[in-house]
C-alpha positions as protocol buffer text, in pm:
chain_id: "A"
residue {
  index: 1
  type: UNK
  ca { x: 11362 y: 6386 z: 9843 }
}
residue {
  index: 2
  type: UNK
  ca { x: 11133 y: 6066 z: 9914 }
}
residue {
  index: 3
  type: UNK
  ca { x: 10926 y: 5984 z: 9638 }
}
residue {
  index: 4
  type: UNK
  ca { x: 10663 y: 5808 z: 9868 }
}
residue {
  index: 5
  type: UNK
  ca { x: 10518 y: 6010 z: 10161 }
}
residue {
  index: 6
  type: UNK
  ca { x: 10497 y: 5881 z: 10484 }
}
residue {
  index: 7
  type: UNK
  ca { x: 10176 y: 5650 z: 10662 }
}
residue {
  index: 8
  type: UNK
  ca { x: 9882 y: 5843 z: 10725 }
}
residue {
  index: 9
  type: UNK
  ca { x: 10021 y: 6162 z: 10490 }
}
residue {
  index: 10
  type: UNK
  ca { x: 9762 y: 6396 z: 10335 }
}
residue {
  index: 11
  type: UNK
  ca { x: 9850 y: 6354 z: 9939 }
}
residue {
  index: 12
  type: UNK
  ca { x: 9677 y: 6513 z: 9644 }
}
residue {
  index: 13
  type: UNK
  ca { x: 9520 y: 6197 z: 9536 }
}
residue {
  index: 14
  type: UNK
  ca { x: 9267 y: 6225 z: 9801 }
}
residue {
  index: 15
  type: UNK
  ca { x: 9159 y: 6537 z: 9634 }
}
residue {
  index: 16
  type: UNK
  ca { x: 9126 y: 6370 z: 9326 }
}
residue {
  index: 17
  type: UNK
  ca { x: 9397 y: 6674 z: 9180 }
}
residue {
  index: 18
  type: UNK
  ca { x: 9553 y: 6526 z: 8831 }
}
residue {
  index: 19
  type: UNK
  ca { x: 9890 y: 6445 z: 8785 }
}
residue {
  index: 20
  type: UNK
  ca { x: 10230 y: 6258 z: 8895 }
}
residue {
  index: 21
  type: UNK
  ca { x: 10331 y: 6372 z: 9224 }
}
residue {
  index: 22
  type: UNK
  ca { x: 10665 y: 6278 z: 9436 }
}
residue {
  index: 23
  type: UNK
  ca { x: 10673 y: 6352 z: 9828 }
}
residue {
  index: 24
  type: UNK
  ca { x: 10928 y: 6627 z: 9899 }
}
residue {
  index: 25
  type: UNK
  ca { x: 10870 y: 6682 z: 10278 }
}
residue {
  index: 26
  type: UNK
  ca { x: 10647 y: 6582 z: 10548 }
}
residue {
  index: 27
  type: UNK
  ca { x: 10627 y: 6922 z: 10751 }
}
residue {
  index: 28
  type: UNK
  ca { x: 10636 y: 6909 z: 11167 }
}
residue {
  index: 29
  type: UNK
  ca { x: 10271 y: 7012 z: 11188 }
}
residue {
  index: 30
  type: UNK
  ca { x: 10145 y: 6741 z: 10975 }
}
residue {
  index: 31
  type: UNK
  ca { x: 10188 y: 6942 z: 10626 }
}
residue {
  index: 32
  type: UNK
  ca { x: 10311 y: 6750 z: 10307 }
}
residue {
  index: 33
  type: UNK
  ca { x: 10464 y: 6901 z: 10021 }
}
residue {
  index: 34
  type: UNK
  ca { x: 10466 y: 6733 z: 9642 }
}
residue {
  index: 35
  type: UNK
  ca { x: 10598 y: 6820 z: 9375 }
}
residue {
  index: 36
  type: UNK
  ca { x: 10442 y: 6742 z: 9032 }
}
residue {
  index: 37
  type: UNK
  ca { x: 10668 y: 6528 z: 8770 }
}
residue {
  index: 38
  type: UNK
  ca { x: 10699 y: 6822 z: 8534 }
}
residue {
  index: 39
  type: UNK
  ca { x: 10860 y: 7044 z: 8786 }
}
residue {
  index: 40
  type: UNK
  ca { x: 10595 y: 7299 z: 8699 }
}
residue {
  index: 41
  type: UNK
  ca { x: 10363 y: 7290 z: 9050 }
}
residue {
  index: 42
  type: UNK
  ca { x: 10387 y: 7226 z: 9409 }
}
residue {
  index: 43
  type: UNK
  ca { x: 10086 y: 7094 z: 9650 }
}
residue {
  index: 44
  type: UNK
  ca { x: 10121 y: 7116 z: 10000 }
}
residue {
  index: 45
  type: UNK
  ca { x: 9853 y: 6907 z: 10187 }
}
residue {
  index: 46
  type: UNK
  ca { x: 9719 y: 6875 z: 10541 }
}
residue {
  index: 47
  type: UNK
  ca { x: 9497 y: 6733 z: 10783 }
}
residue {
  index: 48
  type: UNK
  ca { x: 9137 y: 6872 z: 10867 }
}
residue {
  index: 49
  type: UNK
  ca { x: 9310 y: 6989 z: 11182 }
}
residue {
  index: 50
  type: UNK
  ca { x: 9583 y: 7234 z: 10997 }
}
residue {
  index: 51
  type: UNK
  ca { x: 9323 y: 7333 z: 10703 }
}
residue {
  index: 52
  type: UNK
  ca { x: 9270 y: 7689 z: 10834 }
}
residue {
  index: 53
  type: UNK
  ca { x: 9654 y: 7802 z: 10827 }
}
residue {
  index: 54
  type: UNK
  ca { x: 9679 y: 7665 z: 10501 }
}
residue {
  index: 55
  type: UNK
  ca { x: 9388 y: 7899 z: 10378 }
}
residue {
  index: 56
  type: UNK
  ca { x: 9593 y: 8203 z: 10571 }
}
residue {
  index: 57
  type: UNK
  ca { x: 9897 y: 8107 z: 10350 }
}
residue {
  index: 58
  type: UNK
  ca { x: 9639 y: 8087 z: 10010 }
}
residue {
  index: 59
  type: UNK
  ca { x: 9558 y: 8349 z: 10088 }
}
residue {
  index: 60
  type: UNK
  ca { x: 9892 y: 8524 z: 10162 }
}
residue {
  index: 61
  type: UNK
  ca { x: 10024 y: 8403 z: 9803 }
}
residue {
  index: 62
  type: UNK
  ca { x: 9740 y: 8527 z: 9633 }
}
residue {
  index: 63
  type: UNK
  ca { x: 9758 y: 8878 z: 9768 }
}
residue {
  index: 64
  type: UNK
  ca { x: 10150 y: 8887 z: 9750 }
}
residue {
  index: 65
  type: UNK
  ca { x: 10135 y: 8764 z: 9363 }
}
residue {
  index: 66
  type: UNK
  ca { x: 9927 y: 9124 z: 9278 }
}
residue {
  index: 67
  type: UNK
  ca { x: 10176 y: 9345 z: 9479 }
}
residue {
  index: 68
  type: UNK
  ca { x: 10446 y: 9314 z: 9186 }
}
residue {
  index: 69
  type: UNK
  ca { x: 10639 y: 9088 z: 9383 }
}
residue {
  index: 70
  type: UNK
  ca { x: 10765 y: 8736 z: 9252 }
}
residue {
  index: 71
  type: UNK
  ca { x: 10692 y: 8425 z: 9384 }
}
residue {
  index: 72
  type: UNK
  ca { x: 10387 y: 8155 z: 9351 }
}
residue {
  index: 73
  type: UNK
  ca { x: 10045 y: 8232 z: 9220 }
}
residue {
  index: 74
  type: UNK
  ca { x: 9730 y: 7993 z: 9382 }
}
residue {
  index: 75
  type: UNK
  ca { x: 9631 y: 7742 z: 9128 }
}
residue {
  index: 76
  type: UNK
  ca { x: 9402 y: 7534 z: 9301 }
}
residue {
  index: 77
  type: UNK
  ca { x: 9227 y: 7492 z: 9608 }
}
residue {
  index: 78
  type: UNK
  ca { x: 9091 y: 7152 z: 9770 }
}
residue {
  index: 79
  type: UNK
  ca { x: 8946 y: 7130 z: 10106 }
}
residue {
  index: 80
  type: UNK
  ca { x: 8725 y: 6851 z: 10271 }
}
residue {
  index: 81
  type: UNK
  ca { x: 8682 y: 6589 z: 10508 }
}
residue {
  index: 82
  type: UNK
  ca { x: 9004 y: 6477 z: 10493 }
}
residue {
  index: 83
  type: UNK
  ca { x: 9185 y: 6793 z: 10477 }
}
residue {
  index: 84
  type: UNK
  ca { x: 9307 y: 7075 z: 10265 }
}
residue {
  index: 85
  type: UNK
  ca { x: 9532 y: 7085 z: 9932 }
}
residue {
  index: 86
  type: UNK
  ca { x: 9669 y: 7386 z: 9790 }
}
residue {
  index: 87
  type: UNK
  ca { x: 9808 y: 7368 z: 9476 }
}
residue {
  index: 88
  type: UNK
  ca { x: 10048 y: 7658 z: 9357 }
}
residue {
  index: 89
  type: UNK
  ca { x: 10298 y: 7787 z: 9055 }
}
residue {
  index: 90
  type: UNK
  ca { x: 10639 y: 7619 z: 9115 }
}
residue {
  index: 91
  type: UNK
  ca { x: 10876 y: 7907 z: 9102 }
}
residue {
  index: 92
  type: UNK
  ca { x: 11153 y: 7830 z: 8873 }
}
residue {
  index: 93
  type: UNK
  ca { x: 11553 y: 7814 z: 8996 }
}
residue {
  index: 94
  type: UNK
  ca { x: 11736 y: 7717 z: 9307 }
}
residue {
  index: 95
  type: UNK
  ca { x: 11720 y: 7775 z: 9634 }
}
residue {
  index: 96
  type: UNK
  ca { x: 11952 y: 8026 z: 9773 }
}
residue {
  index: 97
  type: UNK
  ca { x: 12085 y: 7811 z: 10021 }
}
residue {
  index: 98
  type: UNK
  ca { x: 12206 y: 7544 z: 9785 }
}
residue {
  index: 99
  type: UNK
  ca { x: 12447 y: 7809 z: 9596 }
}
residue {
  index: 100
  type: UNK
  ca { x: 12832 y: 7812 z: 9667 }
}
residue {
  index: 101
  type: UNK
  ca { x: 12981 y: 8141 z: 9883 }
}
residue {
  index: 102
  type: UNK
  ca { x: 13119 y: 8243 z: 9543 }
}
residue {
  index: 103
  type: UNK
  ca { x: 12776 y: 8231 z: 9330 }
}
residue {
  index: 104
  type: UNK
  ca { x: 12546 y: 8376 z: 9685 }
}
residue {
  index: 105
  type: UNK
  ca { x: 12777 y: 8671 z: 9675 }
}
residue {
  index: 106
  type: UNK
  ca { x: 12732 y: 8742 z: 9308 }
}
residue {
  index: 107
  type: UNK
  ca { x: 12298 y: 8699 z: 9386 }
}
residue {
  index: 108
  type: UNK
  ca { x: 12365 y: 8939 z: 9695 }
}
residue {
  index: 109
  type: UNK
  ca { x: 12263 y: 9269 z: 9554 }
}
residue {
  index: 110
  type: UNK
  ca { x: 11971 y: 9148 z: 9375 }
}
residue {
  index: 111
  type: UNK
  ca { x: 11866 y: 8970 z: 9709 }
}
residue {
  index: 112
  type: UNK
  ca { x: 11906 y: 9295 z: 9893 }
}
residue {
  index: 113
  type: UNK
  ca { x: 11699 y: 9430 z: 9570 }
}
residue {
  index: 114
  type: UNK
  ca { x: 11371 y: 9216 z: 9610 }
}
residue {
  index: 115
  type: UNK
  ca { x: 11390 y: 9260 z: 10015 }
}
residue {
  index: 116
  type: UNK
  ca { x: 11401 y: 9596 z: 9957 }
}
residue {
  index: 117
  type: UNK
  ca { x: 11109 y: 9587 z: 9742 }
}
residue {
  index: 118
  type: UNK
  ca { x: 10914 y: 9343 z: 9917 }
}
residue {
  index: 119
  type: UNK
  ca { x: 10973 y: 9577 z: 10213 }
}
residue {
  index: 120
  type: UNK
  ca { x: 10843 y: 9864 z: 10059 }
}
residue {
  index: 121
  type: UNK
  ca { x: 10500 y: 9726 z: 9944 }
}
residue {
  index: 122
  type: UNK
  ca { x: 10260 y: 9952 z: 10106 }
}
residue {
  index: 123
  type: UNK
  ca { x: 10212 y: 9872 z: 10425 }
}
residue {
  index: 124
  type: UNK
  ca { x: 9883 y: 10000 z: 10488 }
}
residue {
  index: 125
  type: UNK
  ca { x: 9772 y: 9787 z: 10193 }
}
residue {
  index: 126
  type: UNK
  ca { x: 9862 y: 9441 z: 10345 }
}
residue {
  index: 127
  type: UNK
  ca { x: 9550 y: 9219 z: 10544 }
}
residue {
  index: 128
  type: UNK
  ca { x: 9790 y: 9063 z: 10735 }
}
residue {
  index: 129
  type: UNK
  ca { x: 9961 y: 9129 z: 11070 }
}
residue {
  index: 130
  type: UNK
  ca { x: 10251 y: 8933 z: 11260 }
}
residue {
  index: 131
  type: UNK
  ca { x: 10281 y: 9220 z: 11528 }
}
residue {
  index: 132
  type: UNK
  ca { x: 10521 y: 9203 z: 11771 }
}
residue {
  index: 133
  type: UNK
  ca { x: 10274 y: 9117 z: 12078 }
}
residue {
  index: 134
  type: UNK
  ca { x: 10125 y: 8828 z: 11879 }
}
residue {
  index: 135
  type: UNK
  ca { x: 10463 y: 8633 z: 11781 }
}
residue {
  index: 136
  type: UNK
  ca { x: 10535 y: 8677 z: 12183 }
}
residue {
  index: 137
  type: UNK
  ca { x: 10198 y: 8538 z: 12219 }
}
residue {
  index: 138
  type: UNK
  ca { x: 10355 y: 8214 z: 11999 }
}
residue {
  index: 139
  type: UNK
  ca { x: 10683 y: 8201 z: 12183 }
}
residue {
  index: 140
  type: UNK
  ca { x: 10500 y: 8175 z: 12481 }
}
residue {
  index: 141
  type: UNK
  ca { x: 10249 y: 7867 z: 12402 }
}
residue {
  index: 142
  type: UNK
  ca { x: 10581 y: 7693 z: 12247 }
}
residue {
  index: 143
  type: UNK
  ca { x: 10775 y: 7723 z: 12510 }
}
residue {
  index: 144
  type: UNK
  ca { x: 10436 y: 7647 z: 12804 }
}
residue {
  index: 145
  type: UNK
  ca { x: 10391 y: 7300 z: 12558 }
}
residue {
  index: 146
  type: UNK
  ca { x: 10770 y: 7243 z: 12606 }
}
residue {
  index: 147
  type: UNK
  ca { x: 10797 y: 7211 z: 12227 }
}
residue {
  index: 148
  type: UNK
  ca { x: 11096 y: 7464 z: 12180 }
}
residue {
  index: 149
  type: UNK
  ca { x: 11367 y: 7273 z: 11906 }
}
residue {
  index: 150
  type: UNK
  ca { x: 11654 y: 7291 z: 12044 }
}
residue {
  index: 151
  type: UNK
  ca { x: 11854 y: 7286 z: 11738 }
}
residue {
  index: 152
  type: UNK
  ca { x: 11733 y: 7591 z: 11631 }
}
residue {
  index: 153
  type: UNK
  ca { x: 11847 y: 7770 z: 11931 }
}
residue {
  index: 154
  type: UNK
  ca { x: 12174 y: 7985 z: 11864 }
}
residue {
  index: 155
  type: UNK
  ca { x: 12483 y: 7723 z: 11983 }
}
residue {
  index: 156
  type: UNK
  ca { x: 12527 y: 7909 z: 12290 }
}
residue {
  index: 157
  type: UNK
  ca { x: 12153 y: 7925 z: 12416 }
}
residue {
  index: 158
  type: UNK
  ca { x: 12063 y: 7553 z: 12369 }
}
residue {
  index: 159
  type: UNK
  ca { x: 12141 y: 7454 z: 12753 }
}
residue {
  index: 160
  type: UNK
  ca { x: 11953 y: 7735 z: 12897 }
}
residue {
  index: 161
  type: UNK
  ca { x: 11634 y: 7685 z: 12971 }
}
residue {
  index: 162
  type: UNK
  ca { x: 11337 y: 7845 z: 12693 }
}
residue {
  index: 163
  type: UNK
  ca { x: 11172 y: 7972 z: 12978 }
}
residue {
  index: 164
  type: UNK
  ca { x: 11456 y: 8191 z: 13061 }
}
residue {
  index: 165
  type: UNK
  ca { x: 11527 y: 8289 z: 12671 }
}
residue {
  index: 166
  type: UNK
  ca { x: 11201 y: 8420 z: 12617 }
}
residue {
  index: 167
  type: UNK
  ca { x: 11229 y: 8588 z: 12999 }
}
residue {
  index: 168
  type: UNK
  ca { x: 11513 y: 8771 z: 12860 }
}
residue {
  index: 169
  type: UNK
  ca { x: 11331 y: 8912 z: 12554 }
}
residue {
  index: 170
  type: UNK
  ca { x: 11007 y: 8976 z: 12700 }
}
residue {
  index: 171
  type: UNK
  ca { x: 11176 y: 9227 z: 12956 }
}
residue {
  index: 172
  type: UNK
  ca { x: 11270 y: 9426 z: 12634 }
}
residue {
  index: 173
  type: UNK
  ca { x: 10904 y: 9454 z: 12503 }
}
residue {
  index: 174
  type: UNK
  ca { x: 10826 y: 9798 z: 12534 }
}
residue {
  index: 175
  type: UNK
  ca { x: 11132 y: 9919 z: 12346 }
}
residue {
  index: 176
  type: UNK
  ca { x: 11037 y: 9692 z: 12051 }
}
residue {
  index: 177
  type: UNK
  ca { x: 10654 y: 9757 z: 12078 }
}
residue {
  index: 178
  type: UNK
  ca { x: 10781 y: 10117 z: 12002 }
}
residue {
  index: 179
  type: UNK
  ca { x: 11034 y: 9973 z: 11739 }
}
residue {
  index: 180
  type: UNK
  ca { x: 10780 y: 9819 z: 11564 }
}
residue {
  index: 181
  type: UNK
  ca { x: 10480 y: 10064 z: 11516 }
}
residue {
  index: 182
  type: UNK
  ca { x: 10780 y: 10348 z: 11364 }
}
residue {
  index: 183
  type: UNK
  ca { x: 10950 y: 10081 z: 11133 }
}
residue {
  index: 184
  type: UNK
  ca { x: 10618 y: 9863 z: 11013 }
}
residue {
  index: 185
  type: UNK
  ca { x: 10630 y: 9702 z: 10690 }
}
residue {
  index: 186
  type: UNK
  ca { x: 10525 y: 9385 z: 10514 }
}
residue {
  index: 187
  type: UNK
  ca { x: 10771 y: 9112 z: 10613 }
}
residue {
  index: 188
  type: UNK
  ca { x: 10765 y: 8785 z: 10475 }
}
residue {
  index: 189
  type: UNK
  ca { x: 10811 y: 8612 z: 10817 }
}
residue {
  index: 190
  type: UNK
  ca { x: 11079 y: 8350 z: 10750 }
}
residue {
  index: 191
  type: UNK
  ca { x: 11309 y: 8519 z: 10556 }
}
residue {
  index: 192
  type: UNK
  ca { x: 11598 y: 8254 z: 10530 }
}
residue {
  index: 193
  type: UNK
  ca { x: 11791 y: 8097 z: 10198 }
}
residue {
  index: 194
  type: UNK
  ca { x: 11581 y: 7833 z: 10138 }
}
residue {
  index: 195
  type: UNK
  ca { x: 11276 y: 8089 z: 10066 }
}
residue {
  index: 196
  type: UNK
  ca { x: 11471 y: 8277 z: 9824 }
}
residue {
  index: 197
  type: UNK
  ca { x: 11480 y: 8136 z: 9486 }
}
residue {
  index: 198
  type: UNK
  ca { x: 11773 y: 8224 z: 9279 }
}
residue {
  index: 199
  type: UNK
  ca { x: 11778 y: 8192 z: 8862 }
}
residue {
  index: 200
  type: UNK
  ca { x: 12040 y: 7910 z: 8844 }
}
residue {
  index: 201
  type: UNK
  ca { x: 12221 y: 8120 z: 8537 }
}
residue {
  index: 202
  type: UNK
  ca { x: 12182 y: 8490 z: 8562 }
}
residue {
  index: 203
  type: UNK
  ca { x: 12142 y: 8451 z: 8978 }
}
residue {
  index: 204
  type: UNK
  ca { x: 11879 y: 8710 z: 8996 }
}
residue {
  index: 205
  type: UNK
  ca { x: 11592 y: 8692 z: 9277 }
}
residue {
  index: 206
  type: UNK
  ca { x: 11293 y: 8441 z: 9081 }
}
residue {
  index: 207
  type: UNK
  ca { x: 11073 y: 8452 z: 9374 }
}
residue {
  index: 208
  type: UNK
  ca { x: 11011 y: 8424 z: 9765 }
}
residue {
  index: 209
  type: UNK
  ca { x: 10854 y: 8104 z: 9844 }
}
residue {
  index: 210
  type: UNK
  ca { x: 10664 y: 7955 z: 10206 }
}
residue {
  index: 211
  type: UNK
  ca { x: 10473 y: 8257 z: 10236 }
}
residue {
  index: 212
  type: UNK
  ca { x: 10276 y: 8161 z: 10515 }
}
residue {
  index: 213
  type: UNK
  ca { x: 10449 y: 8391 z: 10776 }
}
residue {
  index: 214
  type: UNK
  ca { x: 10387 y: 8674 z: 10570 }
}
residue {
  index: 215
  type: UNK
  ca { x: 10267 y: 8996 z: 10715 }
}
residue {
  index: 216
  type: UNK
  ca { x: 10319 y: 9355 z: 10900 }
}
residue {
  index: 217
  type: UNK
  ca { x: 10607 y: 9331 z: 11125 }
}
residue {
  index: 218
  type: UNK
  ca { x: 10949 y: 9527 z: 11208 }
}
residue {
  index: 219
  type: UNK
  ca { x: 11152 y: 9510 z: 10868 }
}
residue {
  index: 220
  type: UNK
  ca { x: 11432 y: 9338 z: 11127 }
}
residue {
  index: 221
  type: UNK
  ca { x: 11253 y: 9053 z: 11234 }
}
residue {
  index: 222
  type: UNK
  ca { x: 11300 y: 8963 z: 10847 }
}
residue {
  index: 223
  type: UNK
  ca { x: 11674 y: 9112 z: 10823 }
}
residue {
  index: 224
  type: UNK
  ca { x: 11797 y: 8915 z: 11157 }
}
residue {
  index: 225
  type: UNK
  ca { x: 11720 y: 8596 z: 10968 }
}
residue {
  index: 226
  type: UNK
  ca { x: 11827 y: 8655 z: 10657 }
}
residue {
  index: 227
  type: UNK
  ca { x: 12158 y: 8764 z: 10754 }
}
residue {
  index: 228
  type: UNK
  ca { x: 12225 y: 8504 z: 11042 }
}
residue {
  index: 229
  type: UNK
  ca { x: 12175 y: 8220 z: 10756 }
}
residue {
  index: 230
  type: UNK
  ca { x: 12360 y: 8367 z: 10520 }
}
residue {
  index: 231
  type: UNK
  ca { x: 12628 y: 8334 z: 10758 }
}
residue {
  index: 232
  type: UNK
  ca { x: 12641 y: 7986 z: 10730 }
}
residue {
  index: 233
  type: UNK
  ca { x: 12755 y: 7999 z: 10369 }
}
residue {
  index: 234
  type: UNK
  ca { x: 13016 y: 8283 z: 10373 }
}
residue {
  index: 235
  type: UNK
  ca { x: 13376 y: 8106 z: 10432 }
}
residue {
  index: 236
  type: UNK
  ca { x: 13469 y: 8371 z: 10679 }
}
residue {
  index: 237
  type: UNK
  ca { x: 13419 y: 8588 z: 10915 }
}
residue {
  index: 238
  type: UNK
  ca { x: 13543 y: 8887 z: 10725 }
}
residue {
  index: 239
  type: UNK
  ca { x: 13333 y: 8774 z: 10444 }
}
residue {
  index: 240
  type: UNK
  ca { x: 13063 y: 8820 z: 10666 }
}
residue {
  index: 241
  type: UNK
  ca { x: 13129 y: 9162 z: 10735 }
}
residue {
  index: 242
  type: UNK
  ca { x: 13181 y: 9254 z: 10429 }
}
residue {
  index: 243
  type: UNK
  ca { x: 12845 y: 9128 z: 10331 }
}
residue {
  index: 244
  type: UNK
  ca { x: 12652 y: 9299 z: 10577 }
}
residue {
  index: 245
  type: UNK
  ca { x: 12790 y: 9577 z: 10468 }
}
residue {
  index: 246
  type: UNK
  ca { x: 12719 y: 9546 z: 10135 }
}
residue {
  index: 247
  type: UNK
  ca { x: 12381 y: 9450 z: 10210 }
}
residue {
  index: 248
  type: UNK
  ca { x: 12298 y: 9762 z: 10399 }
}
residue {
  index: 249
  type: UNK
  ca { x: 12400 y: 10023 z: 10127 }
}
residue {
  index: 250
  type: UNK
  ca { x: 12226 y: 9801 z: 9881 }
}
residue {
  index: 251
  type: UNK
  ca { x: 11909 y: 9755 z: 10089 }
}
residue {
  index: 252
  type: UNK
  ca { x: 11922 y: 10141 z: 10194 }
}
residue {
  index: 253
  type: UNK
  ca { x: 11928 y: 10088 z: 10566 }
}
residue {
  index: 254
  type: UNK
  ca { x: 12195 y: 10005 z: 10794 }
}
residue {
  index: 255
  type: UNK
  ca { x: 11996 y: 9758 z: 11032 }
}
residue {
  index: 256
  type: UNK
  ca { x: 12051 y: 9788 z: 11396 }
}
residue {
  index: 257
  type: UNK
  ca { x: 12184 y: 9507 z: 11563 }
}
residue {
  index: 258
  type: UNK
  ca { x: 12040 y: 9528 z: 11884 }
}
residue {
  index: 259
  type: UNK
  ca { x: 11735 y: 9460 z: 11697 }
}
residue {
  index: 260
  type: UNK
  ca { x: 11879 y: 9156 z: 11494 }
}
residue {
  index: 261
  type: UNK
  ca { x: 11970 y: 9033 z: 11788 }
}
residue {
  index: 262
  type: UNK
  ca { x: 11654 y: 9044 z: 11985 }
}
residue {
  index: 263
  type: UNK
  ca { x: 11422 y: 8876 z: 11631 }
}
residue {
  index: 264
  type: UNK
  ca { x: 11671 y: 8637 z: 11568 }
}
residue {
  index: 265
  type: UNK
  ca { x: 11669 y: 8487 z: 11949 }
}
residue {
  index: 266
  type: UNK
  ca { x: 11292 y: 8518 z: 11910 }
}
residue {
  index: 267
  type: UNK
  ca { x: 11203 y: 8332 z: 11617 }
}
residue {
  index: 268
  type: UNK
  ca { x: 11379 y: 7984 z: 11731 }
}
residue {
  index: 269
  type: UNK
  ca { x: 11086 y: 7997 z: 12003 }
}
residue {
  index: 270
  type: UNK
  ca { x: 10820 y: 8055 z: 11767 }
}
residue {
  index: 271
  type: UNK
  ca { x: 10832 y: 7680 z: 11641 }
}
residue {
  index: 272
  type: UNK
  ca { x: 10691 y: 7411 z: 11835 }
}
């Protein structure tokens, strides 16, 4: 954490929005994030540029926060000149990534819980769309600006060329478009540990945070994430087995991993 943001950062002074406020992250798109001295609310700032997906994720939080399912609620909005501000509800706990193997695995079932019920939030019911044609759409202007990270690539994928990745998946399209419109529902879009905030003593699910993917998608394009990062914390491979599998008979469904597969080499191209 930096408690000073970096030259030419968006902060919440600008907006003239009370308080103390220390510089958390400086986002790749030109988003900051603060977090007030009392713990108690975030702000996430951006330039004049960025100030329309900002008001897409305000607007994502605030219809999320009346579907009974936890996470921030809008507080304030700012936008000018200069930029936008939102201002939101901190969401008390820890993020899931920052748990041990021993304490995730305890949280697991009440993760699979609140997926499960984000998940089954009436679809019909939700504004927003991340369809399978338009996250393509994404991969494709990422990878035409030459702007694909290549750290988020799986290991094995980072010396081909993104070109040829997103080749690979695009020749699988119609399957998925057909996927997609039989297994809709409202996804949160970047479903990984650090969006999942944990109560630090009873481990149950506070909240999702960084809602700003949210929307109507295959249920696997949140699943493949989720269970590739929690992969990273499990000591073992037949840890990791073992928690997929308890996953799927706590979530209801036993994903299919042809579709992991295909989301999770997907989304690495979707951020550039």
């Amino acid at each position: 954490m930096s408690d000073h943001p970096g030259p030419g950062a968006v902060t919440p002074e600008l907006f003239g929005v009370g308080g103390d406020w220390l510089a958390v992250t400086a986002g790749e798109s030109g988003a900051s994030v603060f977090r007030a001295a009392d713990a108690t609310r975030y702000a996430k700032c951006v330039p004049a540029a960025d100030a329309a997906g900002l008001e897409a994720e305000r607007d994502r939080i605030a219809w999320l926060s009346g579907q009974g399912v936890p996470g921030p609620r809008v507080l304030d909005w700012y936008a000018g000149d200069a930029g936008a501000c939102l201002v939101t509800r901190a969401v008390p706990g820890v993020p899931a990534d920052r748990v041990g193997a021993d304490d995730l695995r305890t949280a697991w079932g009440a993760v699979a819980d609140a997926v499960r019920r984000l998940h089954e939030v009436p679809v019909a019911s939700c504004p927003f769309r991340r369809g399978l044609d338009s996250v393509v759409d994404a991969a494709r202007d990422v990878v035409a600006r030459g702007a694909v990270h290549p750290e988020f690539l799986p290991v094995e994928q980072r010396l081909a060329p993104p070109a040829e990745l997103l080749a690979r998946l695009t020749g699988e399209l119609a399957r998925r478009r057909d996927q997609e419109a039989a297994d809709t529902v409202v996804c949160h879009g970047d479903l990984c540990l650090p969006n999942i905030v944990l109560h630090p003593e009873t481990l149950e699910v506070s909240g999702f945070i960084d809602l700003g993917r949210l929307g109507a998608a295959d249920r696997h394009a949140d699943l493949a994430l989720l269970l590739a990062n929690a992969r990273e914390t499990w000591v073992d491979e037949e840890r990791a087995r073992f928690a997929d599998a308890a996953f799927a008979e706590r979530y209801g469904i036993a994903p299919d991993p042809e579709r992991l597969r295909f989301y999770l080499h997907l989304d690495p191209l979707t951020w550039g």
